[in-house]
N, CA, C and O atoms as a printed pandas DataFrame, in Angstrom:
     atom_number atom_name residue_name chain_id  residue_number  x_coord  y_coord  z_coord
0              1         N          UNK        A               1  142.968   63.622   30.376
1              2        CA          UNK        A               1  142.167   62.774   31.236
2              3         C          UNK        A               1  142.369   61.327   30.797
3              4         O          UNK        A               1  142.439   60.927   29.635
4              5         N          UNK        A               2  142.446   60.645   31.858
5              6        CA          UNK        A               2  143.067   59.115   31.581
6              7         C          UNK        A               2  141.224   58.636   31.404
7              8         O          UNK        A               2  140.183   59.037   31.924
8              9         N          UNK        A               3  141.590   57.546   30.347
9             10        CA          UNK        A               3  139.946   56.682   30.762
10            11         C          UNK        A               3  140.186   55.450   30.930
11            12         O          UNK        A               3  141.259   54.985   30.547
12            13         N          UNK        A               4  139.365   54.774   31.457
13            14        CA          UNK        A               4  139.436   53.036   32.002
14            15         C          UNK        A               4  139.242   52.417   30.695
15            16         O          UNK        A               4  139.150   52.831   29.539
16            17         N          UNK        A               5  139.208   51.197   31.320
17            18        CA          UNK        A               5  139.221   50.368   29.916
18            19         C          UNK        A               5  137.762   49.940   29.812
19            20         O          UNK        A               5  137.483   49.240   28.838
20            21         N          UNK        A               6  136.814   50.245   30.642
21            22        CA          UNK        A               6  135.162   50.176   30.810
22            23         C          UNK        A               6  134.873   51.668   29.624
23            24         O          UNK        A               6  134.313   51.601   28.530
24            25         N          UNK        A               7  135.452   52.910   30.277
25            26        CA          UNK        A               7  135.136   54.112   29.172
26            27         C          UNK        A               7  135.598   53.792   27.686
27            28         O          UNK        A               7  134.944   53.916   26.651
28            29         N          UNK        A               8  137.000   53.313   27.874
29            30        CA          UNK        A               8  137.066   53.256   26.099
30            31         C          UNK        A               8  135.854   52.046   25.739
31            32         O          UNK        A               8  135.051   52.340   24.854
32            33         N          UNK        A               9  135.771   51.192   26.169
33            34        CA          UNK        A               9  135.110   50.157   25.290
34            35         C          UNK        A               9  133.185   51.181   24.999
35            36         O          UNK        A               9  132.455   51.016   24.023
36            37         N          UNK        A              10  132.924   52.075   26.139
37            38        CA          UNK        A              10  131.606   52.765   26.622
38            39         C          UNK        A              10  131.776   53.928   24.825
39            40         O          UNK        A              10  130.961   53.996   23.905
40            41         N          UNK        A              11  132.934   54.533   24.947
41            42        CA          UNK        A              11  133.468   55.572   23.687
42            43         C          UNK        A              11  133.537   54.366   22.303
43            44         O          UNK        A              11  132.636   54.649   21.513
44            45         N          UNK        A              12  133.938   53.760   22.069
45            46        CA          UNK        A              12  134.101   52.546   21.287
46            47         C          UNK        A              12  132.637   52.666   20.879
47            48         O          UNK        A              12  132.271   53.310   19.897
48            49         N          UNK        A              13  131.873   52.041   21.651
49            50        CA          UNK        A              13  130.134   51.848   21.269
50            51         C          UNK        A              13  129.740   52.802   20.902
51            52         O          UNK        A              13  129.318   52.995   19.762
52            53         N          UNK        A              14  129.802   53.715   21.918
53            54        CA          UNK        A              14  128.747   55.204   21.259
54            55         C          UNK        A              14  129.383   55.626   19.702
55            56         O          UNK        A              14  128.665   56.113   18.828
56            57         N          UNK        A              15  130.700   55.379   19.537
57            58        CA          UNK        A              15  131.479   56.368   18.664
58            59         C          UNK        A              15  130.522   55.200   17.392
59            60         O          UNK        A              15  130.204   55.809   16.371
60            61         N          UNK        A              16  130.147   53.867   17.417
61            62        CA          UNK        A              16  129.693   53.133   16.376
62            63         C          UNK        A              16  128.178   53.359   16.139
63            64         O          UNK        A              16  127.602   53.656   15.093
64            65         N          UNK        A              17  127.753   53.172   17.201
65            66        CA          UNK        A              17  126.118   53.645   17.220
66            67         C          UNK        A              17  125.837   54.888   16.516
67            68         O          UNK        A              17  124.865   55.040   15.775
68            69         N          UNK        A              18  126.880   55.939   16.815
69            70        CA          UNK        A              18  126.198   57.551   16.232
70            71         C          UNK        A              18  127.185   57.633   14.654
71            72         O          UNK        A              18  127.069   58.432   13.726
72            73         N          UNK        A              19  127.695   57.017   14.744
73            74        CA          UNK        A              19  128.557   57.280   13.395
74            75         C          UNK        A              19  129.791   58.423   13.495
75            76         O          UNK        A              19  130.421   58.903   12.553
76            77         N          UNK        A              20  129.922   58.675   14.763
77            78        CA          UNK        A              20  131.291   59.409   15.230
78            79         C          UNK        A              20  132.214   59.434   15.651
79            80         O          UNK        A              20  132.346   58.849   16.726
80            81         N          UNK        A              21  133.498   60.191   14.989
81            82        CA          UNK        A              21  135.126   59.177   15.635
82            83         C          UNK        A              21  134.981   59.380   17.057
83            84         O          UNK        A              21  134.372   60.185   17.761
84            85         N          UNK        A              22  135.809   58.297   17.268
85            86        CA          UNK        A              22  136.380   57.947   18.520
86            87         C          UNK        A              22  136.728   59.609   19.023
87            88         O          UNK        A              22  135.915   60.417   19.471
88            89         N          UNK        A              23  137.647   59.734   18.877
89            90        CA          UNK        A              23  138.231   61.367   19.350
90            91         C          UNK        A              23  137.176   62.454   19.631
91            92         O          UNK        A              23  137.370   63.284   20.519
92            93         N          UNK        A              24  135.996   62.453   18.833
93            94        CA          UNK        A              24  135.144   63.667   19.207
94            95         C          UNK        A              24  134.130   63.194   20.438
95            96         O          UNK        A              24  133.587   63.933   21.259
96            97         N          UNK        A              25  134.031   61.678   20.321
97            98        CA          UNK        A              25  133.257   61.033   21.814
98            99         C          UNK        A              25  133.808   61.787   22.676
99           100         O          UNK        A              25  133.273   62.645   23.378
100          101         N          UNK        A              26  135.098   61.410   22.619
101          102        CA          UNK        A              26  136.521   61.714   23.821
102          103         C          UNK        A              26  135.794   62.914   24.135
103          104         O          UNK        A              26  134.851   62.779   24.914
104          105         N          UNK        A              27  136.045   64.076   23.680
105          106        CA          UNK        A              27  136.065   65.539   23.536
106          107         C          UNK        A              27  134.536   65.844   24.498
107          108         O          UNK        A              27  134.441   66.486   25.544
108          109         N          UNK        A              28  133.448   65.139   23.727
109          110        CA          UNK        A              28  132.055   65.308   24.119
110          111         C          UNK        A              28  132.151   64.730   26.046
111          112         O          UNK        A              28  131.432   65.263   26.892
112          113         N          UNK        A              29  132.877   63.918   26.295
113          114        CA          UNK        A              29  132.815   63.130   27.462
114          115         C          UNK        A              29  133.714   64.144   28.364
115          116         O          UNK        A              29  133.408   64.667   29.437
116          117         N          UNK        A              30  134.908   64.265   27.613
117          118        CA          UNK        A              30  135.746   65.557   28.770
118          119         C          UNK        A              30  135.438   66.787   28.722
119          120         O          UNK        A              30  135.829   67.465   29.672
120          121         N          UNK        A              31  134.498   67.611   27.415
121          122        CA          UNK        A              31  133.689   68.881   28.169
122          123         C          UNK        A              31  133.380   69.477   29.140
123          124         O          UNK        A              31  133.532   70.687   29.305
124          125         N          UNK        A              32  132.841   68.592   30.016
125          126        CA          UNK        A              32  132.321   69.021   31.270
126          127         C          UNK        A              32  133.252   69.441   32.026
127          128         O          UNK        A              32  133.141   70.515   32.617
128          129         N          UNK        A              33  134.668   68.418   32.169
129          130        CA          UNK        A              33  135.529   68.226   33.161
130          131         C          UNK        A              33  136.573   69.719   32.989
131          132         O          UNK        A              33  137.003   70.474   33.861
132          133         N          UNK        A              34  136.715   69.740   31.745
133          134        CA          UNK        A              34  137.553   70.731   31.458
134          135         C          UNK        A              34  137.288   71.920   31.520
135          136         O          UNK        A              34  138.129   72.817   31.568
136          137         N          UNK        A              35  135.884   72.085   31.526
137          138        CA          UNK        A              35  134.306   73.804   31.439
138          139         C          UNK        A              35  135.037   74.044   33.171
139          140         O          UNK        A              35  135.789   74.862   33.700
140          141         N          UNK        A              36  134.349   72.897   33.562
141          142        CA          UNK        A              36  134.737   73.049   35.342
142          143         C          UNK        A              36  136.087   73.604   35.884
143          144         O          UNK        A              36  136.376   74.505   36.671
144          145         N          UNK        A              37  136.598   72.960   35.355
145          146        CA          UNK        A              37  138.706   73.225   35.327
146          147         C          UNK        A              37  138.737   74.454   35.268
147          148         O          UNK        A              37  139.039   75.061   36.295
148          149         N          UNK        A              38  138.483   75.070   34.249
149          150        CA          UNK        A              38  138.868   76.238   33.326
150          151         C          UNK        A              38  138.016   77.379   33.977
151          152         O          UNK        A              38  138.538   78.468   33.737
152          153         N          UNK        A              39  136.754   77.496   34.803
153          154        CA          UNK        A              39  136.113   77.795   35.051
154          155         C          UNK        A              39  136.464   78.383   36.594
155          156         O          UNK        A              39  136.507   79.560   36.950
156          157         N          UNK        A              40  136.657   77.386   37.245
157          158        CA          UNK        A              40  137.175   77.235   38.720
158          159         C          UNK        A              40  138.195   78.159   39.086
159          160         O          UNK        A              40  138.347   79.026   39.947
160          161         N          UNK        A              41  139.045   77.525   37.838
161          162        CA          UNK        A              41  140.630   78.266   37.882
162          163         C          UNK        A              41  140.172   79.617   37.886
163          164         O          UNK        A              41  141.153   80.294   38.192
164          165         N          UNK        A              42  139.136   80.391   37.695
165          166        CA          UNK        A              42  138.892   82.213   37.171
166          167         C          UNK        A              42  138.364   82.514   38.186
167          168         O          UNK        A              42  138.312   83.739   38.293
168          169         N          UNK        A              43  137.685   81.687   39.484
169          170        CA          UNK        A              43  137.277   82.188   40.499
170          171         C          UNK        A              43  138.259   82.794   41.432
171          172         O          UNK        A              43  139.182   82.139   41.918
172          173         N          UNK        A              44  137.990   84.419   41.749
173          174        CA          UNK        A              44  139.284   84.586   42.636
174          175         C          UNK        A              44  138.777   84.663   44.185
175          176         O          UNK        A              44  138.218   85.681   44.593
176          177         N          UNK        A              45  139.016   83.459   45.080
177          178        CA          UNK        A              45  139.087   83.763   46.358
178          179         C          UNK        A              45  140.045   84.324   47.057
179          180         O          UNK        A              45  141.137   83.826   47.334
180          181         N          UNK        A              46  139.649   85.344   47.340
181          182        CA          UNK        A              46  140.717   86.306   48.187
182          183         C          UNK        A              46  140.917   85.976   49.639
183          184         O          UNK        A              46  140.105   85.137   50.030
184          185         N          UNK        A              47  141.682   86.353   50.458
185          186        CA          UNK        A              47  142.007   85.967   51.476
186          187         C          UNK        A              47  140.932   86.841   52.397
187          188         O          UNK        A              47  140.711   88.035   52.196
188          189         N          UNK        A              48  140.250   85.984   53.525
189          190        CA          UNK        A              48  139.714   87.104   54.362
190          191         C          UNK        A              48  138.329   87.994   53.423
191          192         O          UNK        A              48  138.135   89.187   53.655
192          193         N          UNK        A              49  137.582   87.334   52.527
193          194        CA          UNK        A              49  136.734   87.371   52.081
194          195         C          UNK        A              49  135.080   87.077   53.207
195          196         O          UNK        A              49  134.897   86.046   53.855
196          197         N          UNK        A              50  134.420   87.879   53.175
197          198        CA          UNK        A              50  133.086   87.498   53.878
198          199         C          UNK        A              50  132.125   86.835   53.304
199          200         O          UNK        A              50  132.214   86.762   52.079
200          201         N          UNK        A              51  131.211   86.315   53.810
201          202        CA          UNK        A              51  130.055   85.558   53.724
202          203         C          UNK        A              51  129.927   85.907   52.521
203          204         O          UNK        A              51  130.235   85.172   51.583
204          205         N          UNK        A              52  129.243   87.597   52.342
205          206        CA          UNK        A              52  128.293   87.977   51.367
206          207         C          UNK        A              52  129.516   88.308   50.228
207          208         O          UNK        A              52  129.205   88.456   49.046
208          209         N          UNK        A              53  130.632   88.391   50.582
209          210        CA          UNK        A              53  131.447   88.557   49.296
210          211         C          UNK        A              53  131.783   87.225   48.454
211          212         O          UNK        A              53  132.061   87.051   47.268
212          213         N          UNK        A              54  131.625   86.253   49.687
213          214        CA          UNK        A              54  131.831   84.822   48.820
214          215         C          UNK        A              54  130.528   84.319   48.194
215          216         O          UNK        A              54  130.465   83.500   47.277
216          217         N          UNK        A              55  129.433   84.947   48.842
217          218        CA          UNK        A              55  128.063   84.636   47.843
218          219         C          UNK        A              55  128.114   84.850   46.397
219          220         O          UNK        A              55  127.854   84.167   45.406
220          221         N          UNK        A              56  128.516   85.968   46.606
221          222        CA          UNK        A              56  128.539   87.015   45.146
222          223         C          UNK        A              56  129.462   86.154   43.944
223          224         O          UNK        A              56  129.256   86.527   42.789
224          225         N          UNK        A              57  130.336   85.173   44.117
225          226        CA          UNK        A              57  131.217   84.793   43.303
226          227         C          UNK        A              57  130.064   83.670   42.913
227          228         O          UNK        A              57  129.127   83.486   43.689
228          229         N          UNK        A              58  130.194   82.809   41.478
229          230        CA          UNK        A              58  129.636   81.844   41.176
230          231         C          UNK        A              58  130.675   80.905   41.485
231          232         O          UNK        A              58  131.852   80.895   41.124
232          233         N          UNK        A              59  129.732   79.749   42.559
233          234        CA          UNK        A              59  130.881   78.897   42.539
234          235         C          UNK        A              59  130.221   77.110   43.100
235          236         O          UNK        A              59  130.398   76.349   44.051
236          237         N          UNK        A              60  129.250   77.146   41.565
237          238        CA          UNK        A              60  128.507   75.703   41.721
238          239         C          UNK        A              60  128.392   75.322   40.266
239          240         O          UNK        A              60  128.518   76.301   39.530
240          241         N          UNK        A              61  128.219   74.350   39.734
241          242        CA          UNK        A              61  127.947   74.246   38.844
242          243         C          UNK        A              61  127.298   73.051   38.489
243          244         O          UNK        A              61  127.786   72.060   39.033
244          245         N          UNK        A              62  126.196   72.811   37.623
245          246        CA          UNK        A              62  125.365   71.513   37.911
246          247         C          UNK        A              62  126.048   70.905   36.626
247          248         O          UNK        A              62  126.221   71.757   35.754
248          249         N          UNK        A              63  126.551   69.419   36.245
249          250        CA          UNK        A              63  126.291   68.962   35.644
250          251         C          UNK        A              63  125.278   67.719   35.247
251          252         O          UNK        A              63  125.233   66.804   36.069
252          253         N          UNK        A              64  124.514   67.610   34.140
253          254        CA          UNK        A              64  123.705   66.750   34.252
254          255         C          UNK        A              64  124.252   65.302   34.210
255          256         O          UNK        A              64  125.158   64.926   33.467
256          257         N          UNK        A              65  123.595   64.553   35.090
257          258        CA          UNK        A              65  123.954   63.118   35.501
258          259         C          UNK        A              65  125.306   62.659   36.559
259          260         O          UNK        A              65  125.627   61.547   36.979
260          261         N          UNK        A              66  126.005   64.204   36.806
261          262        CA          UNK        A              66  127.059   64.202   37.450
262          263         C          UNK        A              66  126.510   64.665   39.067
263          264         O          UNK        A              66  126.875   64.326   40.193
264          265         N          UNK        A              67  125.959   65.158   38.800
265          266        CA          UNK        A              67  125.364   66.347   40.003
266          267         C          UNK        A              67  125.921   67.581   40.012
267          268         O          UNK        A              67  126.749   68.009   39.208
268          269         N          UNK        A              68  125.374   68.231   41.084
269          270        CA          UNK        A              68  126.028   69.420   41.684
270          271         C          UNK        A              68  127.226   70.078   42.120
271          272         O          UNK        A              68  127.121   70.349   43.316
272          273         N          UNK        A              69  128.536   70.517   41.540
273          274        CA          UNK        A              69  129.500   70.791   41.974
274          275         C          UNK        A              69  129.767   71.964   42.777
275          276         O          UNK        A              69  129.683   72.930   42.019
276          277         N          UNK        A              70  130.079   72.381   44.081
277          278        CA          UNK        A              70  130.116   73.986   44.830
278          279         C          UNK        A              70  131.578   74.030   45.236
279          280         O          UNK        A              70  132.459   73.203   45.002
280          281         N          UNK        A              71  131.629   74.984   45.784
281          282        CA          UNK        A              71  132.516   75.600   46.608
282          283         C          UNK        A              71  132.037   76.218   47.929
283          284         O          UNK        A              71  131.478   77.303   48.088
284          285         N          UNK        A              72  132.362   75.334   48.806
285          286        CA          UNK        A              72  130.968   76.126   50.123
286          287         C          UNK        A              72  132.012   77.170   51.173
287          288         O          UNK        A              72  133.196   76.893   51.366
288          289         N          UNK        A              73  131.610   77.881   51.529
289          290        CA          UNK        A              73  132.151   78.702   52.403
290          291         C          UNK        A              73  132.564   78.474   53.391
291          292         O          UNK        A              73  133.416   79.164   53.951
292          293         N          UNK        A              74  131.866   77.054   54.014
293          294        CA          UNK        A              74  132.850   76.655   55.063
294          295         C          UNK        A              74  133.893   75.850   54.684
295          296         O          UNK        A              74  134.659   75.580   55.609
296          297         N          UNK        A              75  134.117   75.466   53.805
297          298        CA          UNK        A              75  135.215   74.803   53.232
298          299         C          UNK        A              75  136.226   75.962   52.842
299          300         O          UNK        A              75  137.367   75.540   53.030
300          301         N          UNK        A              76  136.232   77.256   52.373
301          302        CA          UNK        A              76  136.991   78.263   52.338
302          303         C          UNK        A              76  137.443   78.654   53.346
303          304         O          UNK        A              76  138.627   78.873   53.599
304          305         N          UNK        A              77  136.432   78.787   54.087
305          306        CA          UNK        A              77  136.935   79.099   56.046
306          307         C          UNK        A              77  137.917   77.742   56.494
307          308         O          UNK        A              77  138.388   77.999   57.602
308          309         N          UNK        A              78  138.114   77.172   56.291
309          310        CA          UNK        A              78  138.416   76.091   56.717
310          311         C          UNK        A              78  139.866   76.052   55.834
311          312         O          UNK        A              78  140.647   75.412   56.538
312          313         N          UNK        A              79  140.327   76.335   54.992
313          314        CA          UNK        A              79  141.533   76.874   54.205
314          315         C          UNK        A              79  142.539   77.817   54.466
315          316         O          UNK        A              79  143.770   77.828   54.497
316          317         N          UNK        A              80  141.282   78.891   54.707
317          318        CA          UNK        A              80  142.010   80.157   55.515
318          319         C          UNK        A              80  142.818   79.846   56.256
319          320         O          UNK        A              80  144.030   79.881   56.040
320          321         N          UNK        A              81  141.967   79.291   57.820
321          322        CA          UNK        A              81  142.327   78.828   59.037
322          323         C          UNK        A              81  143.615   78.360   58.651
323          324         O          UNK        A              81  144.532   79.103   59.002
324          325         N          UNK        A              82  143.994   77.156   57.917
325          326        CA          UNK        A              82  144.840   76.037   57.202
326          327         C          UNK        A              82  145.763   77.024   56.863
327          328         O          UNK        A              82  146.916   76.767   57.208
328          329         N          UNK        A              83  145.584   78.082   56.285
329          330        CA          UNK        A              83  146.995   79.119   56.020
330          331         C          UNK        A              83  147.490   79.984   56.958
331          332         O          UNK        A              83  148.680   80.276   57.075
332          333         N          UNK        A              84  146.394   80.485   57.771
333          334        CA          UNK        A              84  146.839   81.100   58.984
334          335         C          UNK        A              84  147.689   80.324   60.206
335          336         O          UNK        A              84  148.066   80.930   61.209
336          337         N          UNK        A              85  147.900   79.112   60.014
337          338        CA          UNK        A              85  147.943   78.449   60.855
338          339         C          UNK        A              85  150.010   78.078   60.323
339          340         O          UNK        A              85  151.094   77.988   60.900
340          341         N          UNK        A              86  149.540   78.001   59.122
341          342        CA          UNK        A              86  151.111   77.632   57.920
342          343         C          UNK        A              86  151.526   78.768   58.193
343          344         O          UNK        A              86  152.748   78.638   58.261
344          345         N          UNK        A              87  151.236   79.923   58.414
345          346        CA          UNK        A              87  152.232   81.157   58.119
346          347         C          UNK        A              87  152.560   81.520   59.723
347          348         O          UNK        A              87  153.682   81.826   60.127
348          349         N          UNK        A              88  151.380   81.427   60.539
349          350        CA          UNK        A              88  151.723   81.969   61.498
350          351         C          UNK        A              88  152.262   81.226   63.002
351          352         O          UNK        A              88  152.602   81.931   63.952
């Protein structure tokens, strides 16, 4: 993950204030991003999946101060379509 030059100077401070390297700020700040990544990637949407089968998958995740991240079903429907459309 790339950071601006606003985050390093933001990692810079905190890393002096708490008495912690630079690198484990890093780590503490890209947690989230990478939980999500890693997380996402294990969800399997299958093709032609229903409502209640796409309920059943977890596929939101809150982070604090970030908000709410989902995967909504009409946005899956809306993919499908997008492949049915590529193949056929």
């Amino acid at each position: 993950m790339k950071f601006s030059r606003a985050d390093h100077e933001k990692i810079k401070e905190l890393s002096s204030k708490h008495n912690l390297p630079i690198e484990m700020i890093e780590g503490i700040v890209i947690a989230p991003y990478e939980f999500i990544q890693e997380e996402s990637k294990r969800i399997e949407f299958k093709d032609g999946m229903t409502r209640s089968e796409f309920d059943e998958l977890k596929t939101n995740f809150n982070i604090p101060s970030l908000g709410k991240l989902y995967a909504s079903h009409f946005m899956y429907k809306e993919i499908q379509n997008k492949k049915k459309k590529k193949l056929g």
